[in-house]
C-alpha positions as CSV (number, residue, x, y, z in Angstrom):
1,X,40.7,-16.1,17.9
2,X,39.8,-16.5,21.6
3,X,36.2,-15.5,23.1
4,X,35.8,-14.0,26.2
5,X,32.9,-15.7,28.2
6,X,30.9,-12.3,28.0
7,X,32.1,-12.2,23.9
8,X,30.5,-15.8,23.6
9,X,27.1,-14.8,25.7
10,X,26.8,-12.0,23.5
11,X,27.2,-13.8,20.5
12,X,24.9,-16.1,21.1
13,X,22.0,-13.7,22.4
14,X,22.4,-12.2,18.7
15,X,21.8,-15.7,17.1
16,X,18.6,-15.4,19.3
17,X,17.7,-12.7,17.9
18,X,18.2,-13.1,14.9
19,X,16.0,-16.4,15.3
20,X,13.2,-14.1,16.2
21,X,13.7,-12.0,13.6
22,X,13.2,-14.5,10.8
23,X,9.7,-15.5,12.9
24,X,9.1,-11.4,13.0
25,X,9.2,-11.5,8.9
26,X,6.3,-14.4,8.6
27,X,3.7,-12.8,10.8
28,X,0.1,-13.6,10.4
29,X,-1.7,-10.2,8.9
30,X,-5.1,-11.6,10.8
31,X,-3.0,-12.4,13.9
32,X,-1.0,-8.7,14.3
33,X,-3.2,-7.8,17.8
34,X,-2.0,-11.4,19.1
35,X,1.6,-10.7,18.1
36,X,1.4,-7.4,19.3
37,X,0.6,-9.0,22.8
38,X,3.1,-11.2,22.9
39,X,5.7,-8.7,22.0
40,X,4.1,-6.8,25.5
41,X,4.1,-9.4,27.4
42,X,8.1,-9.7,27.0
43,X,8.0,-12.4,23.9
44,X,10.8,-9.9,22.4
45,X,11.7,-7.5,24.8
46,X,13.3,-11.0,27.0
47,X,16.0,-11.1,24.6
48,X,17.0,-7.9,24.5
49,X,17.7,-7.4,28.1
50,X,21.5,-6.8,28.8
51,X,22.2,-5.6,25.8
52,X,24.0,-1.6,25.3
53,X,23.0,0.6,22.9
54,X,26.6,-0.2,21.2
55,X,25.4,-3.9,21.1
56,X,21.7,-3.1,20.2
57,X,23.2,-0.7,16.6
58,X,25.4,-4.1,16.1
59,X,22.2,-6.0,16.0
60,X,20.5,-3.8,13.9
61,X,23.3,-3.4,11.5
62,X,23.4,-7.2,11.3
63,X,19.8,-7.4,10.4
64,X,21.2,-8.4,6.8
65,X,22.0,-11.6,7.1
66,X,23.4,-11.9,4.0
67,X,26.3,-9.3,4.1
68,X,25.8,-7.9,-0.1
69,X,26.8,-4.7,-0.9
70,X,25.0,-3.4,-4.2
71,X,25.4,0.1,-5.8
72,X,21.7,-0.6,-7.4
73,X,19.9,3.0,-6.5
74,X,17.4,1.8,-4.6
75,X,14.9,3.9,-5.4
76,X,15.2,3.2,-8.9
77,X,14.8,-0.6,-8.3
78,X,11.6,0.1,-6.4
79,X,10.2,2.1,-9.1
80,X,11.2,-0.5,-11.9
81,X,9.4,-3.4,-10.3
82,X,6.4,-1.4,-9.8
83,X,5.9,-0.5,-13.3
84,X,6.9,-4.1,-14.3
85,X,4.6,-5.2,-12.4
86,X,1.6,-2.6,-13.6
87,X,3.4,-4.2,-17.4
88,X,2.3,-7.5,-16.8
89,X,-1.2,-6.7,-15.3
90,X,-2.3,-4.5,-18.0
91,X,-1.1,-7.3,-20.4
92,X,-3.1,-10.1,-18.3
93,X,-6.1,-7.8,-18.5
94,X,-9.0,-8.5,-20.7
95,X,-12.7,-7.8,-20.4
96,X,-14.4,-11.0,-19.6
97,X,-17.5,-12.3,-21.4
98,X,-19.3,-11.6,-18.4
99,X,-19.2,-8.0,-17.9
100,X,-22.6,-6.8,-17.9
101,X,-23.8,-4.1,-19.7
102,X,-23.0,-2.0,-23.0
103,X,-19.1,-1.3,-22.2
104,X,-16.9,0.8,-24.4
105,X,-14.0,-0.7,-25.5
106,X,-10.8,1.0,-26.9
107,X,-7.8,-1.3,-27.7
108,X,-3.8,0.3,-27.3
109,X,-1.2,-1.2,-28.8
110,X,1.7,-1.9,-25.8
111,X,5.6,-1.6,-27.1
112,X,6.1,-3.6,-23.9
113,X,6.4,-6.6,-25.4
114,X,7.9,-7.7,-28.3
115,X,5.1,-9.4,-30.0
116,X,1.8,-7.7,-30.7
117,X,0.8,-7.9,-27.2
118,X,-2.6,-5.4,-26.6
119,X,-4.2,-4.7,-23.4
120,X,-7.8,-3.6,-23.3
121,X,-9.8,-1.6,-20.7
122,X,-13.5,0.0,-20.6
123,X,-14.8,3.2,-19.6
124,X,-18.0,2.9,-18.4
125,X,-20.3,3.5,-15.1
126,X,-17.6,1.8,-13.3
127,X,-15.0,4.6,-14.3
128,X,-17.7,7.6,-13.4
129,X,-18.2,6.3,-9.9
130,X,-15.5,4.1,-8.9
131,X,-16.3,3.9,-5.0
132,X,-20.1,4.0,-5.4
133,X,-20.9,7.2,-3.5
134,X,-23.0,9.1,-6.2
135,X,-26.7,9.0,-6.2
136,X,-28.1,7.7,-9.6
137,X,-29.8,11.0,-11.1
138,X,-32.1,10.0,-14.2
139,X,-29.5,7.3,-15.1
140,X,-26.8,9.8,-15.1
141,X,-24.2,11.4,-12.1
142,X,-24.6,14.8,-10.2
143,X,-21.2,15.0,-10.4
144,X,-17.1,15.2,-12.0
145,X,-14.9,12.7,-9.0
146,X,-12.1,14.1,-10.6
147,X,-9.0,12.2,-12.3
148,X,-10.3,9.0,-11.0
149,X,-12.7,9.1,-13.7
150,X,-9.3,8.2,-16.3
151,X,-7.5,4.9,-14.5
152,X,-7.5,1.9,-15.5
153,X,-9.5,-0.5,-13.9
154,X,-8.8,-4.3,-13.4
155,X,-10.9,-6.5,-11.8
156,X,-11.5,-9.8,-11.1
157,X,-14.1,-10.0,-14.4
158,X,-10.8,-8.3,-16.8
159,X,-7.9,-10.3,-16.0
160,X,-6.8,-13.5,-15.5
161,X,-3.9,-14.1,-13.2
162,X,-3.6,-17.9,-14.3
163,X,-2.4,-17.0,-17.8
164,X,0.7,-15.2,-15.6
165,X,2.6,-18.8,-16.3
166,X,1.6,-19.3,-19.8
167,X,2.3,-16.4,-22.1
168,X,5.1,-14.8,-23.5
169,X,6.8,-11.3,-22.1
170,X,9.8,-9.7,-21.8
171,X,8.5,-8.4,-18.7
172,X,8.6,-12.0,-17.0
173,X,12.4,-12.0,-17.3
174,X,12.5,-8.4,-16.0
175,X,10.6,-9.1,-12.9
176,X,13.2,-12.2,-11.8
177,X,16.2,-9.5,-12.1
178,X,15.1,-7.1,-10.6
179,X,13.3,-9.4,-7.8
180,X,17.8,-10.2,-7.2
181,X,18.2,-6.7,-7.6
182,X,15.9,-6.0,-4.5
183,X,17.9,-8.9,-2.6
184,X,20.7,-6.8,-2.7
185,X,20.0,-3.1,-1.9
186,X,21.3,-1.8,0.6
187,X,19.4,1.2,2.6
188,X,21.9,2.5,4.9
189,X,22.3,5.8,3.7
190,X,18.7,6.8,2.3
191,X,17.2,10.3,3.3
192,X,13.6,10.0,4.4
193,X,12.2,11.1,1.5
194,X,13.9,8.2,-0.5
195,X,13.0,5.9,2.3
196,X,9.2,6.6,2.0
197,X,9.0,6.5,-1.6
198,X,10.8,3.4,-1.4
199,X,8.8,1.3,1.4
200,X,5.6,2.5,-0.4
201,X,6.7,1.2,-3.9
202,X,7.6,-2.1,-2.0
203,X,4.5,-2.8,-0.2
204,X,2.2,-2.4,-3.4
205,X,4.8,-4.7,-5.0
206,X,4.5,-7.3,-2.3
207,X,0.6,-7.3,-3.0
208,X,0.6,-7.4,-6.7
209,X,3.5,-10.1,-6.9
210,X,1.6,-12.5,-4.1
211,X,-1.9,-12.0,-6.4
212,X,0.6,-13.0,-9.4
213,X,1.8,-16.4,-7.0
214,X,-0.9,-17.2,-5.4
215,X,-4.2,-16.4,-7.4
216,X,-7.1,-14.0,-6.5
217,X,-8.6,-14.5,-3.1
218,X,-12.2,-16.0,-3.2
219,X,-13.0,-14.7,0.3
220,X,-12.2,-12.1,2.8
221,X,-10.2,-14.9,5.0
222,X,-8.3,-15.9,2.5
223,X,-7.3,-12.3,1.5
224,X,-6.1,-12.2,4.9
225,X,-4.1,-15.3,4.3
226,X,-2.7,-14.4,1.5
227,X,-1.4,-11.2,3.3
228,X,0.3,-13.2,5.3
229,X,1.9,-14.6,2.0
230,X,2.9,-11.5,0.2
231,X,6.5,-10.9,0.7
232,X,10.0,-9.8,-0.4
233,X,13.5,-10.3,-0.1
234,X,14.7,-6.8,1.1
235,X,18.2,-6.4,0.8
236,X,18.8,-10.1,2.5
237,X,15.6,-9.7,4.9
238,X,11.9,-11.2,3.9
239,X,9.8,-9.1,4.7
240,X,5.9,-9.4,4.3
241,X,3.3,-6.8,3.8
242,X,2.0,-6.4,7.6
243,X,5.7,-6.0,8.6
244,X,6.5,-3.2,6.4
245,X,3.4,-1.4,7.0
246,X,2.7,-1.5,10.4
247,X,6.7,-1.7,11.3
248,X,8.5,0.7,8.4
249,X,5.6,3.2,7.5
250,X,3.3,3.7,10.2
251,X,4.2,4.5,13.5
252,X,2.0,3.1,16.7
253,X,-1.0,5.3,17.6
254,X,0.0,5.6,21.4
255,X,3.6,4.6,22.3
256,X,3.8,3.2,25.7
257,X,6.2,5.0,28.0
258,X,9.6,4.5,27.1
259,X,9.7,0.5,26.1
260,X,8.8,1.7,22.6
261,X,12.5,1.0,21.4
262,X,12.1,-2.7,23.1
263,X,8.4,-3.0,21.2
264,X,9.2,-2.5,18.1
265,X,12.6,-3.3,17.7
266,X,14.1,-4.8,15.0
267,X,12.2,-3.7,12.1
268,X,11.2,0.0,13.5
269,X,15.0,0.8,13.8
270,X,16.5,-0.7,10.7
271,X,14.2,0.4,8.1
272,X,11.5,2.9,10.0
273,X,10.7,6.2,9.3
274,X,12.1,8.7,11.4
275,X,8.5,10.3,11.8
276,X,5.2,9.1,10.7
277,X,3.7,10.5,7.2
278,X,0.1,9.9,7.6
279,X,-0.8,10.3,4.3
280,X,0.8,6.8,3.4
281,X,-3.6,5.8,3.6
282,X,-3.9,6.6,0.3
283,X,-1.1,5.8,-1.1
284,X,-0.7,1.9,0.2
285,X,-2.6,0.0,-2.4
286,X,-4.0,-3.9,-1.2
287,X,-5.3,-4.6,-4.2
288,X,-8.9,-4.3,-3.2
289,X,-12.4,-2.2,-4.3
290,X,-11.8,0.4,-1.3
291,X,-8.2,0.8,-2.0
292,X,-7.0,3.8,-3.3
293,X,-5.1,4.2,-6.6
294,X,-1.8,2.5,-7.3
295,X,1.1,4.9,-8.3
296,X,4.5,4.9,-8.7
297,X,6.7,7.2,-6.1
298,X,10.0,8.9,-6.9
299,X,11.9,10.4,-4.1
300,X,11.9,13.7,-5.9
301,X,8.2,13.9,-6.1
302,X,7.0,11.6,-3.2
303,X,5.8,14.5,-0.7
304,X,4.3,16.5,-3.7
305,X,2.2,13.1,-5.0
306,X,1.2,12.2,-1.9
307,X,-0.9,15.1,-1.3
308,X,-1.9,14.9,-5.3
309,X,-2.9,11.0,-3.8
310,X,-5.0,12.1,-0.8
311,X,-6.9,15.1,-2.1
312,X,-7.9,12.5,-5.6
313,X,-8.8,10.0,-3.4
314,X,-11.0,12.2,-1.6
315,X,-12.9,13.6,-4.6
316,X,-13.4,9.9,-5.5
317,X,-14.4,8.3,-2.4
318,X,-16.1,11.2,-0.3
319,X,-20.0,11.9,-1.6
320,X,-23.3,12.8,-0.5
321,X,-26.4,11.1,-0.1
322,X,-30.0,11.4,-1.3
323,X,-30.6,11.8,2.3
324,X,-27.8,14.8,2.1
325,X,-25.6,12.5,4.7
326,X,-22.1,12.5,3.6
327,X,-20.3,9.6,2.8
328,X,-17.3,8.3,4.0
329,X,-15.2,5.6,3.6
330,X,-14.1,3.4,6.1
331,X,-10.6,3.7,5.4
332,X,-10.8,7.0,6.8
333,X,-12.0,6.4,10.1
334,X,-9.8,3.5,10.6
335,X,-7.0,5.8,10.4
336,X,-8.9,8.7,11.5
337,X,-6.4,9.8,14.3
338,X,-4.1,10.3,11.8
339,X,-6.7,13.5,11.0
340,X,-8.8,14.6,13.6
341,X,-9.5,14.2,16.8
342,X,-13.4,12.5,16.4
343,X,-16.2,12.2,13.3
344,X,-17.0,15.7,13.7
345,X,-13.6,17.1,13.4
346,X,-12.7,14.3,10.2
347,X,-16.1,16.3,8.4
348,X,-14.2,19.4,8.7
349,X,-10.7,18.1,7.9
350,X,-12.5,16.6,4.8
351,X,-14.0,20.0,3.7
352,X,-10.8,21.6,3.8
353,X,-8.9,19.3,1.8
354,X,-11.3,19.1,-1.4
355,X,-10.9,21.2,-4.2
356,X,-12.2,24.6,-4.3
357,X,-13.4,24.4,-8.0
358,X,-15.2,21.0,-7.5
359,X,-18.8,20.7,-6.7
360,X,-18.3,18.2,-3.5
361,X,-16.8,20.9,-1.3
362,X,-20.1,22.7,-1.7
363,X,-22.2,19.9,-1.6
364,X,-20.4,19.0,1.7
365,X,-20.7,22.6,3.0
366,X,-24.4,22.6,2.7
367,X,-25.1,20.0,4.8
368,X,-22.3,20.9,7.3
369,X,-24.2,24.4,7.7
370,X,-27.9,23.2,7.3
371,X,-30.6,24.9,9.5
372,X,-32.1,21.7,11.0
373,X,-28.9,21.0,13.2
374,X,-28.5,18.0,13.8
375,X,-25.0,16.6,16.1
376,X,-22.2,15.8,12.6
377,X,-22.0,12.7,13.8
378,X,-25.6,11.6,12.5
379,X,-24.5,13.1,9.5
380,X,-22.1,10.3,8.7
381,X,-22.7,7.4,6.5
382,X,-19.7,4.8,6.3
383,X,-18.9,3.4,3.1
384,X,-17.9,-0.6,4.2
385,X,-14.5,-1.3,2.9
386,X,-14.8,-3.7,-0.1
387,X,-12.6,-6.5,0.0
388,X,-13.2,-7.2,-3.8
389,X,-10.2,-7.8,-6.1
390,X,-9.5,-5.0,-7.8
391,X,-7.0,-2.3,-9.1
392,X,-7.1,1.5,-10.2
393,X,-4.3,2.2,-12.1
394,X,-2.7,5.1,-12.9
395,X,-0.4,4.8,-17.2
396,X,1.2,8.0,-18.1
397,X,1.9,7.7,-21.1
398,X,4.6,5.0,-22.8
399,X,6.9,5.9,-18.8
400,X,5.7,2.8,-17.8
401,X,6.8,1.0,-21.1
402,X,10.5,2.6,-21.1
403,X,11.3,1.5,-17.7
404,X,10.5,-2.0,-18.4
405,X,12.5,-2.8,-20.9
């Protein structure tokens, strides 16, 4: 078959591309405001000059790279590798030697695995005030955080991530074929519903596998690092954490003119949303102490638990202070434009999303309407975000067990 000089150019600007997009998959989660720069600055946008829209859907649609056709329900895959992976951590958890304090243990037997496998967890202060916002009253709390008070909780002191290579699990099998099962989906025709649920279920799977790979981060750098490391073959694309958060679920917080397309290419247009659902913040789960819970989203359900996510995580992580300031997390106001407008407006937004039978709206109310008034934003006391290993996780019932095996 003969190529037309213009055929050939074309050609090879794609092998450019697709050059770049390999680089796009591995970048740095400490270095995404550098990258970001460069893709301004015409790093990206170079390549793509010349190119018609009929050219530009070919690239996308070659995005692949590895041309296989699966009739795997994508969806489904995503939520089986989730609750494999939730298997295998409640199975590496144990409560360390070290815990401090009179905890109370209970002991379930898991039809996970074949043998007599048993995972342990504790309810104890831990459980009652997971986020560390309730004032200590007499050694006891002033008040119920809501459903938080029943997940699991594993942490660097209950599990150990280095037995992953050494024991035995049907769940360890599981996780390779559905890893090639992952390989091979293809996304062309999802809905956005089934794409959200989907992207979600993959990012918190690209954290917990990387912590399974690599170990537990000893420091806040190396968490960053090992961002960097966390990813997934995507139907024939690796893709790591950063990309498919701040490329498939969240959109930019100001687009800039009309270069956007150019900006964001390959990812955004492939895989992105169609619109932005802002209340991916508490559903994306890194696997630290301020994360919020880890679920597992159907595309049925995914708008529905979503708002069940944010209001829970809410109740948890919102609280007031001896010095009647309300608490805050930091997660919040780094995505606070996704909310409101400034602090003062977040307090409000807060307010109107807690529970009308819980004792926090009210608590919140009386210090939004005290007499001494004083501007909200004095009012505010941000929680830092804990970059502690650590995971709250949400068993209903034997689900998790059935869909593993």
């Amino acid at each position: 078959m003969s190529y037309t000089l213009e055929e050939a150019r074309y050609e090879e600007r794609v092998k450019k591309i697709y050059s770049l997009a390999t680089a796009y998959s591995r970048i740095s989660f400490s270095y995404a405001p550098d990258f970001l720069d460069a893709t301004s600055s015409g790093g990206f946008t170079d390549e793509f000059d010349g190119l018609s829209r009929r050219q530009m859907g070919k690239v996308r649609r070659g995005l692949r790279f590895v041309e296989v056709k699966s009739n795997e329900d994508p969806n489904e895959v995503s939520e089986q590798l989730i609750n494999c992976l939730i298997s295998i951590y409640l199975e590496l958890n144990q409560v360390s030697s070290k815990t401090k304090g009179d905890a109370e243990f209970s002991r379930r037997p898991s039809s996970c695995s074949r043998k007599s496998n048993t995972y342990s967890y504790y309810q104890n202060a831990m459980n009652l005030d997971p986020y560390h916002v309730l004032p200590d009253s007499n050694g006891g709390f002033n008040r119920d955080i809501g459903p938080y008070k029943n997940f699991i909780h594993i942490s660097r002191n209950s599990i150990d991530v280095t037995r992953f290579t050494h024991y035995c699990s049907p769940a360890i099998p599981r996780l390779s074929v559905l890893m090639d099962k992952l390989s091979e989906v293809d996304l062309t025709f999802l809905t956005y519903k089934q794409k959200l649920a989907f992207w979600i279920n993959i990012y918190n799977a690209c954290i917990m596998h990387a912590f399974l790979e690599y170990g537990l981060p000893s420091s806040h750098n190396r968490l960053l690092t090992l961002m960097n490391k966390a990813s997934l073959n995507v139907g024939g694309i690796v893709l790591n954490a950063l990309a498919i958060e701040h490329f498939v679920l969240r959109h930019p917080c100001e687009p800039e003119h009309d270069s956007l397309d150019e900006k964001e290419t390959l990812l955004r247009h492939t895989y992105g949303l169609g619109y932005s659902e802002p209340n991916v913040t508490f559903a994306l789960c890194r696997g630290s102490w301020s994360s919020p819970a880890l679920r597992v989203y159907t595309a049925e359900e995914v708008v529905n638990d979503l708002g069940r996510a944010r209001v829970e995580y809410l109740e948890a992580s919102v609280g007031v202070s001896s010095k009647k300031k309300i608490i805050v997390p930091q997660l919040l106001q780094w995505h606070m434009k996704d909310f409101a407008d400034d602090i003062e407006s977040l307090l409000e937004w807060i307010y109107s999303q807690l529970p009308r039978s819980g004792s926090l709206k009210a608590m919140v109310m009386e210090c939004l309407k005290r007499k001494v008034k004083v501007p909200l934003a004095k009012m505010v006391e941000i929680q830092t975000y804990g970059h502690e290993f650590r995971y709250l996780i949400i068993v209903n019932g034997d689900s998790i067990c059935r869909r593993v095996e």
